[in-house]
C-alpha positions as CSV (number, residue, x, y, z in Angstrom):
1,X,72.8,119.5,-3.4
2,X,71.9,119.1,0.7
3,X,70.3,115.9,-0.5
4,X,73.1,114.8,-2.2
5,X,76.3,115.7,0.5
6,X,73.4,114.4,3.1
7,X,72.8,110.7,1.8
8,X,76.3,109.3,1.2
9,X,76.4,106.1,-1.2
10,X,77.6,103.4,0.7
11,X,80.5,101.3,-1.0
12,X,79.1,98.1,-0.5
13,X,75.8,97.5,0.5
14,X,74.6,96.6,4.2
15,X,74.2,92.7,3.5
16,X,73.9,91.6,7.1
17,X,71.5,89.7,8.3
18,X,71.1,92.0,11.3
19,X,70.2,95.4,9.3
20,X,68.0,93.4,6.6
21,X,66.1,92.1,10.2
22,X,66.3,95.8,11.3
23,X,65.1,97.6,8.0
24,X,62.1,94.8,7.7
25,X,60.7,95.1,11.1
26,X,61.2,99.1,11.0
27,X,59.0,98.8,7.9
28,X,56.2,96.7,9.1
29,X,56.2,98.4,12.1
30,X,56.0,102.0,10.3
31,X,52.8,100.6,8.0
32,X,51.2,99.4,11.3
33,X,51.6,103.0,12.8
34,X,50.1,104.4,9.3
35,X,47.3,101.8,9.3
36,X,46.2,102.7,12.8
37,X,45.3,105.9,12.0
38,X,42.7,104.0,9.5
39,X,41.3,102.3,12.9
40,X,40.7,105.7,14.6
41,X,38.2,106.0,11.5
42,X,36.0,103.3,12.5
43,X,36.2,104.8,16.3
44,X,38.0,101.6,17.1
45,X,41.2,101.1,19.2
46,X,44.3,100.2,17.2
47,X,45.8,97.9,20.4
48,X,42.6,96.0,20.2
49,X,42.4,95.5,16.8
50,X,45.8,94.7,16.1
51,X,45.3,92.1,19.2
52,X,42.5,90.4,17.3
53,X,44.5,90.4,14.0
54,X,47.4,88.4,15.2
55,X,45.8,86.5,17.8
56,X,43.7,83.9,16.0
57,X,46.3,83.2,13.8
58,X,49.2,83.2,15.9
59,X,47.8,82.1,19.6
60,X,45.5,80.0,18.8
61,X,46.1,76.3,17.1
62,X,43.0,76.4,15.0
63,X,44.5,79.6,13.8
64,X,47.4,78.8,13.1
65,X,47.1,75.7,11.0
66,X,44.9,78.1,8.8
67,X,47.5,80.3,8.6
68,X,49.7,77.4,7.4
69,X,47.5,76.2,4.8
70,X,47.6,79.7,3.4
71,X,51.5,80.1,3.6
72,X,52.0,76.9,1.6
73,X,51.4,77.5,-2.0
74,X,52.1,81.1,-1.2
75,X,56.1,80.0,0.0
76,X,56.2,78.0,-3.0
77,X,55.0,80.6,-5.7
78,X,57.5,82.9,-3.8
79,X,60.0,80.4,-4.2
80,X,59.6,80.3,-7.8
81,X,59.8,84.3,-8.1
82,X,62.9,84.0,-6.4
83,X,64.7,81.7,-8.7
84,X,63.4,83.5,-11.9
85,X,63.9,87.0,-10.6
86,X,67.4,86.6,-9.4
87,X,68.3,84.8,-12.5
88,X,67.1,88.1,-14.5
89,X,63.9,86.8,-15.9
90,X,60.9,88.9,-14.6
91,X,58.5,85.9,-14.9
92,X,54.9,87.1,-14.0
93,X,53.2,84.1,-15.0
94,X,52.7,82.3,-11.7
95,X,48.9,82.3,-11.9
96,X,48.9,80.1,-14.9
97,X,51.7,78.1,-13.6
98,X,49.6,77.5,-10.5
99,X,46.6,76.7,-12.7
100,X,48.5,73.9,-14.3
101,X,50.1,72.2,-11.6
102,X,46.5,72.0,-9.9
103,X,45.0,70.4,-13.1
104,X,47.9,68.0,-13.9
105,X,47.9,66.7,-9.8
106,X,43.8,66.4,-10.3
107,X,44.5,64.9,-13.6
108,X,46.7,61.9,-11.9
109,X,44.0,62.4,-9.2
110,X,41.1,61.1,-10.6
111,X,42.7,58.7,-12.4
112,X,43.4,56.5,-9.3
113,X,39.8,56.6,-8.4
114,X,38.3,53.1,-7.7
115,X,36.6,52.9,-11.2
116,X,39.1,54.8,-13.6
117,X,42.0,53.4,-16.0
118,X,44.9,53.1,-13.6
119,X,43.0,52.5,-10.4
120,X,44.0,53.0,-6.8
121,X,48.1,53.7,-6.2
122,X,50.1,53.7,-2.7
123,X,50.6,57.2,-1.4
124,X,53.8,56.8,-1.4
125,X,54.1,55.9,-5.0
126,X,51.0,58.6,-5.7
127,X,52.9,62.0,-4.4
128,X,56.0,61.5,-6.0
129,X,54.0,61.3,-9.4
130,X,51.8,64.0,-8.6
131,X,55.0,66.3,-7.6
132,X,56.9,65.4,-10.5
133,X,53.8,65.5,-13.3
134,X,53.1,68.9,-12.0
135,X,56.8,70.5,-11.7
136,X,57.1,68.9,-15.1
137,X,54.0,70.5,-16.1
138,X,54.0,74.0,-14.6
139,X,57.8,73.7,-16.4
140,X,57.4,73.4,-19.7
141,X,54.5,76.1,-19.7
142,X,56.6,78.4,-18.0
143,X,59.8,77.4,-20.3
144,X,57.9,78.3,-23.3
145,X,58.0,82.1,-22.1
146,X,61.4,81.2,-21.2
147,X,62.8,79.8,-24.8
148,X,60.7,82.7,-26.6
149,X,62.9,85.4,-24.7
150,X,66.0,83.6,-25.0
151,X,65.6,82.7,-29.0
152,X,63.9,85.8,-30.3
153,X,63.8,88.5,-27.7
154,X,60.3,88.5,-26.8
155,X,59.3,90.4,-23.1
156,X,58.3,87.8,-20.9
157,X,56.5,90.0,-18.8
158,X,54.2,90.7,-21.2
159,X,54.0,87.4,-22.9
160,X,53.4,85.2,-18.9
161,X,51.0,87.7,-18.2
162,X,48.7,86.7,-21.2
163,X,49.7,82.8,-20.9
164,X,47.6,83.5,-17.5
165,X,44.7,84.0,-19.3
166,X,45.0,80.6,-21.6
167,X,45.8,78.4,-18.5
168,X,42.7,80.0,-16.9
169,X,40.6,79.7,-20.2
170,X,42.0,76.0,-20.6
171,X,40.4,75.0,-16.5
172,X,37.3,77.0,-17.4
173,X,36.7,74.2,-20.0
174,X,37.8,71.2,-18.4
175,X,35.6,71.4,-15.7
176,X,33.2,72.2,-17.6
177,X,33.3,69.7,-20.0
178,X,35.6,66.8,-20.3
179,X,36.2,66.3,-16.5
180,X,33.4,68.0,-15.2
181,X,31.4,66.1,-12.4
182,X,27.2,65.5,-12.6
183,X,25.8,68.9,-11.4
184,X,25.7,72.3,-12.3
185,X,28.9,73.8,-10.6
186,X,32.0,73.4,-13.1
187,X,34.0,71.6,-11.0
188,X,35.6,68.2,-11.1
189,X,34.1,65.7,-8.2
190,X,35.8,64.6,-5.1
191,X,39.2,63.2,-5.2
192,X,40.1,60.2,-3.9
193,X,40.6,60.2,-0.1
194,X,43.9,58.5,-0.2
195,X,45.9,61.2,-2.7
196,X,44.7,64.1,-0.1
197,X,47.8,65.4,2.2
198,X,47.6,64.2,5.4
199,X,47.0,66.2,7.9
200,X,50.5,67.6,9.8
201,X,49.0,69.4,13.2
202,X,46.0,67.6,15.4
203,X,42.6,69.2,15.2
204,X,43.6,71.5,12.6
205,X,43.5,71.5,8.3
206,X,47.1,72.1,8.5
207,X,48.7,69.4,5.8
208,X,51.6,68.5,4.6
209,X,51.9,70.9,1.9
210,X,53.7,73.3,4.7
211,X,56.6,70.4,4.8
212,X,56.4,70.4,1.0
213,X,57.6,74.3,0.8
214,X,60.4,74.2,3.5
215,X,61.8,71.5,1.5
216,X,61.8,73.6,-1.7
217,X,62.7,76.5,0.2
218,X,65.9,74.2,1.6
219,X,66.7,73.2,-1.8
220,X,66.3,76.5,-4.2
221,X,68.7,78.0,-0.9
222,X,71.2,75.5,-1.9
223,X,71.0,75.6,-5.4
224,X,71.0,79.5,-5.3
225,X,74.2,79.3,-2.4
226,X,76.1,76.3,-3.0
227,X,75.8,75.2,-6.2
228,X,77.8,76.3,-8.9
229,X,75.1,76.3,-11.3
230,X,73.0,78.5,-9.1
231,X,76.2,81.2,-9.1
232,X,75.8,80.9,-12.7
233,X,72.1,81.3,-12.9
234,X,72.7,84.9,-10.6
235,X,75.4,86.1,-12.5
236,X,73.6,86.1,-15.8
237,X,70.3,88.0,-14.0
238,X,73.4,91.0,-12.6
239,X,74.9,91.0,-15.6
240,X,74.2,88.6,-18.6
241,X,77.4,90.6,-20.6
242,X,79.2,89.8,-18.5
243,X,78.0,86.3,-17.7
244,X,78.2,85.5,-21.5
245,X,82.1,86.9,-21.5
246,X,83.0,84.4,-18.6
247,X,81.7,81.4,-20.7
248,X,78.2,81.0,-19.6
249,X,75.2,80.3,-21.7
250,X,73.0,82.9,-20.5
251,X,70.2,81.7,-23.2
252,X,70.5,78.4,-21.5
253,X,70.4,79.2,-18.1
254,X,67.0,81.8,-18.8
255,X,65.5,78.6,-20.0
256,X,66.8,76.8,-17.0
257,X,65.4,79.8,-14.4
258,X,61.5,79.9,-16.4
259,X,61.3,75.6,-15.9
260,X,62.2,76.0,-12.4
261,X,60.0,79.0,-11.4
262,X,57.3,77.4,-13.5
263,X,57.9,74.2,-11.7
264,X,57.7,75.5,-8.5
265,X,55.0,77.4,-9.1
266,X,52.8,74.5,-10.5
267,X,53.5,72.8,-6.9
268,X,51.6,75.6,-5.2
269,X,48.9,74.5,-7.5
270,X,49.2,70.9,-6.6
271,X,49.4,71.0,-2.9
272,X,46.2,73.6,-3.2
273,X,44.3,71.2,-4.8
274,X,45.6,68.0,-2.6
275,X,45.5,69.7,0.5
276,X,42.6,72.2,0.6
277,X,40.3,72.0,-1.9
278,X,40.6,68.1,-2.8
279,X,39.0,68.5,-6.3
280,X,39.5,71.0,-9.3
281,X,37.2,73.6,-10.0
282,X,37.1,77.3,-11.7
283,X,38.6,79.8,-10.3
284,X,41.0,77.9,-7.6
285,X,44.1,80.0,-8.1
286,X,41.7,83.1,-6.9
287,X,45.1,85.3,-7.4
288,X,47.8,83.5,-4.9
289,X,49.9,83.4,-8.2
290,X,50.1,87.4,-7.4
291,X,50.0,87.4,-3.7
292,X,53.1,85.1,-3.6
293,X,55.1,87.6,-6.0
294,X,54.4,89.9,-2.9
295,X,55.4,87.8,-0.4
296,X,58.9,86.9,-2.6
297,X,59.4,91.0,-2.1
298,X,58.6,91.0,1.3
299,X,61.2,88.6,1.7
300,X,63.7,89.9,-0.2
301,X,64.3,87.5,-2.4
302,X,65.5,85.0,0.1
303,X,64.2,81.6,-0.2
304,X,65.2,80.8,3.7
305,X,62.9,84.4,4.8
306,X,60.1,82.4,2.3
307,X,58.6,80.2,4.3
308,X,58.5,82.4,7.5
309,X,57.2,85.4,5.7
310,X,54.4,83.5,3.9
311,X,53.4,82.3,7.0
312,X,53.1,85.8,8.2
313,X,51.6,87.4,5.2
314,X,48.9,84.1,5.7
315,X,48.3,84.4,9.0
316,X,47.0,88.1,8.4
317,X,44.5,87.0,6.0
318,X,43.4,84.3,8.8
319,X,43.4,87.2,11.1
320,X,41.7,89.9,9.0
321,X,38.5,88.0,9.2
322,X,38.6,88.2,12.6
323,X,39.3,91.6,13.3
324,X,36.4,92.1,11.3
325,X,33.8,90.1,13.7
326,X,35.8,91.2,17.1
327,X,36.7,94.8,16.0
328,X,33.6,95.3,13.4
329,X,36.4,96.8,11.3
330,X,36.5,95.8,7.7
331,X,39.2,93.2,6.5
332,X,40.0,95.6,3.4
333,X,42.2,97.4,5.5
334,X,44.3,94.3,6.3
335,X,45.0,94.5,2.4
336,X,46.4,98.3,3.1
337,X,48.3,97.4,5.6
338,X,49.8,94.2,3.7
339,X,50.6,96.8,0.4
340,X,52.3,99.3,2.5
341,X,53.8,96.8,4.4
342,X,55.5,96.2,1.0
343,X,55.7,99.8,-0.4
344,X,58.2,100.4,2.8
345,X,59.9,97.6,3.0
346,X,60.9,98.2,-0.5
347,X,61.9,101.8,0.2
348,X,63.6,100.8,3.4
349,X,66.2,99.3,0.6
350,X,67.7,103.0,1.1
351,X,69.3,102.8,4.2
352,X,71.0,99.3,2.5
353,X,73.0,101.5,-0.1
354,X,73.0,105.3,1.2
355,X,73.6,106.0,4.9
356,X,72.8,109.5,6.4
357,X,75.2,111.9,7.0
358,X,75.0,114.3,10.0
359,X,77.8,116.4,9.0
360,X,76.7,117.7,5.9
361,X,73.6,119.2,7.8
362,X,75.9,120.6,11.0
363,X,78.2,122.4,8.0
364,X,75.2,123.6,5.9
365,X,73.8,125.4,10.1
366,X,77.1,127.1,10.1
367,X,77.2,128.4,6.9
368,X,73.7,129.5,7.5
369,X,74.9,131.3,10.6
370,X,77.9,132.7,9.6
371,X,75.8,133.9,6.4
372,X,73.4,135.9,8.8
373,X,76.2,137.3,11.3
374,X,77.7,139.2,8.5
């Protein structure tokens, strides 16, 4: 009952952009005060270990263009969780979706090699294919969850998760087989020099994959805040009842939400493979599909907070590696930090919707006392 008169339900929640700020720094800086404590384990000093873990990344140019190739496909998966999650479809498919943008891109790829069918293309003619085969791509295999729910009620979460596993199975035996280069690793060969992203930041492997992801972060924003069809698209994930009384077709716009998440996630796969890894091979996703579902929490479901926050959540893998050779302290517990980093931001929600009342627990002292003077 304390609890209850203590924590007053707030009549509409704290939206600003000031106590979202507030709440998310409080929580990152509570799981760094946790996590030190981890540090004191290793007999190692938390200032100096938390020094090396955001210095190379974040001082340091090499660093930091690492930290931007990690961000990219991350932003963009996050981008894609965004749109399906606020549009009430709990899409968990992003791993496959990745997969297949990767493989389509390589697919158009290698065939503008010097010796294959279509032959060499301008890059400027190139990326726009390669960006719309894979959206296309990572769309439809993401729509299929999408019309499945919508037509015959089936759970999407359970039905993406397991279309993981056939998009991974399907890589596993390309490059192995049809598209397999001479050798023994399953892998595709090189691709062409002239589809790679160029390089964005001198003397770094930062490419343009980064611009890629704050355009789609500028564009889901507008859809999602300007658009009418975005309004539509949040209203049926509140409250599809409701969304269906006002005239929309909420089977429609579920479809809608699962070819755009699946789109966006298939571009995380395509600038991977054009920016990074410049050939297909098994095991490229190597789980950003889930990684960037954690980076759309930490974000809180904004697509302007997911381009900053993937850079963040990339830059600590960059600088876990070398905490680990400075500090001799093992990178796993950059992964704890990250997950409670998460956990609290998440509970931090709290103070959005309940705010403390002092009052309750002044009023329940004097009862106390006057209890105990009779």
């Amino acid at each position: 009952m304390l609890m209850a008169k203590l924590f007053e339900r707030r009549l509409t929640p704290a939206d600003s952009p000031l106590v979202i700020a507030g709440t998310t720094i409080f929580a990152l800086l509570a799981a760094m005060l946790i996590t030190s404590f981890l540090f004191i384990l290793y007999d190692a000093n938390p200032l100096q270990a938390y020094y090396a873990l955001f210095h190379e990344p974040f001082a340091t140019l090499r660093g930091f263009g690492y930290a931007l190739v990690r961000a990219s496909p991350l932003a963009l998966i996050a981008l894609g969780t965004i749109v399906s999650w606020r549009s009430g479809f709990a899409y968990l498919g992003f791993e496959g979706t990745f997969v297949i943008g990767a493989t389509a891109a390589a697919w158009l790829a290698l065939l503008t090699a010097t010796d294959a069918r279509v032959g060499p293309l301008p890059f400027a003619i190139f990326l726009p294919l390669a960006i719309l085969a894979s959206f296309v791509a990572g769309g439809i295999w993401a729509g299929i969850v999408g019309v499945l729910k919508a037509r015959v009620g089936g759970n999407e979460v359970l039905i993406s998760l397991m279309a993981n596993y056939v998009a991974i199975f399907l890589l596993q035996y390309l490059v192995s087989g049809p598209i397999r280069a001479p050798g023994s690793l399953p892998e595709t060969r090189q691709l062409p020099r002239a589809t790679w992203l160029p390089f964005v930041l001198p003397h770094t492997r930062a490419h343009a994959g980064i611009l890629i992801a704050i355009a789609a972060a500028a564009l889901v924003w507008m859809l999602l805040k300007k658009m009418p069809l975005g309004y539509e698209l949040i209203v049926t994930g509140f409250n599809p009842f409701a969304a269906r009384y006002a005239g929309i077709n909420v089977a429609r716009r579920l479809v809608l939400a699962a070819f755009l998440a699946g789109g966006l996630g298939a571009l995380a796969g395509t600038v991977e493979v054009l920016g990074s890894q410049h050939r297909l091979m098994d095991g490229i996703s190597g789980g950003v599909g889930f990684v960037g579902m954690i980076v759309a929490l930490l974000a809180r479901l904004d697509p302007i907070a997911a381009v900053p926050t993937a850079i963040l959540y990339g830059g600590l893998s960059v600088g876990a590696d070398a905490m680990q050779r400075r500090a001799s302290i093992p990178s796993s517990i950059t992964f704890i930090l990250q997950s409670l980093a998460v956990l609290l931001v998440l509970i931090s929600d709290v103070v959005r919707y309940y705010r403390i009342n002092p009052s309750a627990l002044w009023r329940r002292n004097e009862a106390v006392a006057e209890g105990a003077a009779e």
